[in-house]
Backbone as a ProteinNet text record, in pm:
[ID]
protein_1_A
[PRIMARY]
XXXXXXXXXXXXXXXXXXXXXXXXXXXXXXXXXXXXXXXXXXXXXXXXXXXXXXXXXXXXXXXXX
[TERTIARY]
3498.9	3623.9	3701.4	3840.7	3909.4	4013.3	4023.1	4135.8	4290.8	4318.9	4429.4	4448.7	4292.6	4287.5	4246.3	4170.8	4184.4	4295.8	4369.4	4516.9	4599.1	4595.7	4686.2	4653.7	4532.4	4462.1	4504.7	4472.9	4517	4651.1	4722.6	4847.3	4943	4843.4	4874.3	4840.8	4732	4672.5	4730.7	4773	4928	5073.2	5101.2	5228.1	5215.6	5079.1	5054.3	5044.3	4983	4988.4	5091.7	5194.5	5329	5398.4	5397.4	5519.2	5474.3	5365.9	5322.3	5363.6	5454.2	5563.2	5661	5673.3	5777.5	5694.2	5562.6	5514	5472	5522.7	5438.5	5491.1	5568.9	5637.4	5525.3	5486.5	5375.7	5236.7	5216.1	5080.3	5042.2	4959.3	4926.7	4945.7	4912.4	4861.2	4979.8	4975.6	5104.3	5061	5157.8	5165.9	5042.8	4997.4	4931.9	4759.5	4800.6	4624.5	4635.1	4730.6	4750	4699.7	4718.3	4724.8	4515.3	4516	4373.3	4252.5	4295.1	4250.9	4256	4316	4351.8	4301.4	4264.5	4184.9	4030.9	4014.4	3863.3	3840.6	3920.8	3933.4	3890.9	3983.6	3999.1	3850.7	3815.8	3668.6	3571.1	3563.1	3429.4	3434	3569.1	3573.2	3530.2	3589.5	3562	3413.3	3356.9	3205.6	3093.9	3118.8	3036.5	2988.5	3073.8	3107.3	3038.3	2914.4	2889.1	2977.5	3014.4	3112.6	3038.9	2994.6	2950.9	3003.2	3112.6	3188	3125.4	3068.9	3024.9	2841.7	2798.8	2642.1	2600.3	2723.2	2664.5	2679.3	2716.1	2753	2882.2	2934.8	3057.7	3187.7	3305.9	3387.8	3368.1	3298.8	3333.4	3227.8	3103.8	2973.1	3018.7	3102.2	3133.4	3227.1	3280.4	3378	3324	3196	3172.2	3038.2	2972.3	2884.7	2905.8
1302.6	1376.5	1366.9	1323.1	1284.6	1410.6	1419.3	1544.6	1543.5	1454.5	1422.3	1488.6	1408.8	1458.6	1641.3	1648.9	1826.9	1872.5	1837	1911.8	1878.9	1819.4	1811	1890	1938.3	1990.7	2133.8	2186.9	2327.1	2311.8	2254.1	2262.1	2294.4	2266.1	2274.9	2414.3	2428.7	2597.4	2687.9	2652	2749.7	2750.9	2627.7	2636.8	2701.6	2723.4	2800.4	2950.5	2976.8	3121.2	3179.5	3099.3	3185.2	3143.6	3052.2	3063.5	3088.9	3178.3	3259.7	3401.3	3406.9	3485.1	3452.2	3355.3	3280.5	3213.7	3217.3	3163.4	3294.2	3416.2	3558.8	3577.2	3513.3	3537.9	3460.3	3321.5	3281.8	3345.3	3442.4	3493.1	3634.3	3633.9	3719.1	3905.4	3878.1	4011	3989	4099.9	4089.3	3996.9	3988.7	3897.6	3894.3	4034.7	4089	4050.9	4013.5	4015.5	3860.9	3816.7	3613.7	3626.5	3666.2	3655.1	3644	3790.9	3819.1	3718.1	3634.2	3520.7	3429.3	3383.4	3274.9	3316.4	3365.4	3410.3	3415.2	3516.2	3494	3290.7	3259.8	3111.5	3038.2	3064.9	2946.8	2977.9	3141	3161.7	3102.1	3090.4	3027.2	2873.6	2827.4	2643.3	2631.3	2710.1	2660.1	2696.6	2770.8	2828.3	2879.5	2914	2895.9	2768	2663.9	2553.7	2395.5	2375.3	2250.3	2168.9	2051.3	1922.5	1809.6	1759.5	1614.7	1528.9	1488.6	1409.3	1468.7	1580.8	1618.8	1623.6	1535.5	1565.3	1685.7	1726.2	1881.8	1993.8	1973.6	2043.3	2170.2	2272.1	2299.2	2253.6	2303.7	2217.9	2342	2462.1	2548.3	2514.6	2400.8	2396.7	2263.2	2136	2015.8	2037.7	2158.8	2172.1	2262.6	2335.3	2401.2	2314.3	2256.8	2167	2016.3
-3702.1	-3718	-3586.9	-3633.6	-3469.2	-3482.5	-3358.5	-3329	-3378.9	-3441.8	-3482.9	-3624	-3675.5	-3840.1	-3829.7	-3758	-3747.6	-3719.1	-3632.8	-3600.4	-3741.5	-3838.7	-3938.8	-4017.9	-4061.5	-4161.9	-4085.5	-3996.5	-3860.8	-3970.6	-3955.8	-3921.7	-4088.5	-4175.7	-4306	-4353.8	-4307.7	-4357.7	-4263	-4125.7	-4078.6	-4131.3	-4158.5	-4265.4	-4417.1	-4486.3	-4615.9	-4564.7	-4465.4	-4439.6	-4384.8	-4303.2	-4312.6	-4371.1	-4470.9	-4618.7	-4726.3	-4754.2	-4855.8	-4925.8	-4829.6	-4913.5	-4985.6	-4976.2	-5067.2	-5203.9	-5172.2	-5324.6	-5370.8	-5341.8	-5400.8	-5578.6	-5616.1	-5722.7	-5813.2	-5832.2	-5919.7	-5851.1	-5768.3	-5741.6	-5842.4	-5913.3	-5954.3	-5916.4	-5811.5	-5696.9	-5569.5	-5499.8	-5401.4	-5296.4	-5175.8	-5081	-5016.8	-5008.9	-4888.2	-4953.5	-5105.5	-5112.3	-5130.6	-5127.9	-5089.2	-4967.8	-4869.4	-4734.3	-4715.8	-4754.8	-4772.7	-4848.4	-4922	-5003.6	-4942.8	-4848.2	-4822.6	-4656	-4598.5	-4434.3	-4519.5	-4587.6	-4644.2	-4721.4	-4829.2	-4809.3	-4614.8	-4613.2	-4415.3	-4381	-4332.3	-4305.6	-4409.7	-4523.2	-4581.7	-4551.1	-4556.4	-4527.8	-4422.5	-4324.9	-4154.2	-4153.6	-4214.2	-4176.9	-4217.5	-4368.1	-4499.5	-4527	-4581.1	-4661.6	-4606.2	-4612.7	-4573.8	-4608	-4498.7	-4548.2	-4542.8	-4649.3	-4650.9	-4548.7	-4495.1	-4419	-4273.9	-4230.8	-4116.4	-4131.7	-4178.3	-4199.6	-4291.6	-4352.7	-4387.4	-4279.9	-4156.9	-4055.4	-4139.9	-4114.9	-4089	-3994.9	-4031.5	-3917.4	-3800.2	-3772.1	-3695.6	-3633.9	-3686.5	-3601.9	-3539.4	-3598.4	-3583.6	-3420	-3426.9	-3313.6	-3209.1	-3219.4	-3130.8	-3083.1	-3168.1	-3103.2	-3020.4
[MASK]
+++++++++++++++++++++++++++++++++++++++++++++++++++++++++++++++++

């Protein structure tokens, strides 16, 4: 994993979390429990979620190791 392709992927799940108020209208539930879905989401990917592409590592173990 090169720092380039992490900074794009960073950079996509910061542009969904502050323009998620603007998709609140097709969300079921209000802004605030998008917000909440989507930080509990980021935390299980970054650190739950084995990634095949990292040995099965996480990306929070891939970057701190």
């Amino acid at each position: 994993l090169n720092y380039s392709d992490r900074n794009h992927v960073e950079k996509w799940f910061q542009t969904v979390s502050m323009r998620i108020d603007r998709f609140h209208a097709f969300w079921r539930g209000s802004p605030a429990s998008a917000r909440r879905w989507l930080r509990r989401f980021r935390h299980h990917y970054n650190h739950d979620r084995p990634n095949q592409a990292l040995n099965g590592r996480t990306p929070a173990e891939e970057v701190l190791n």
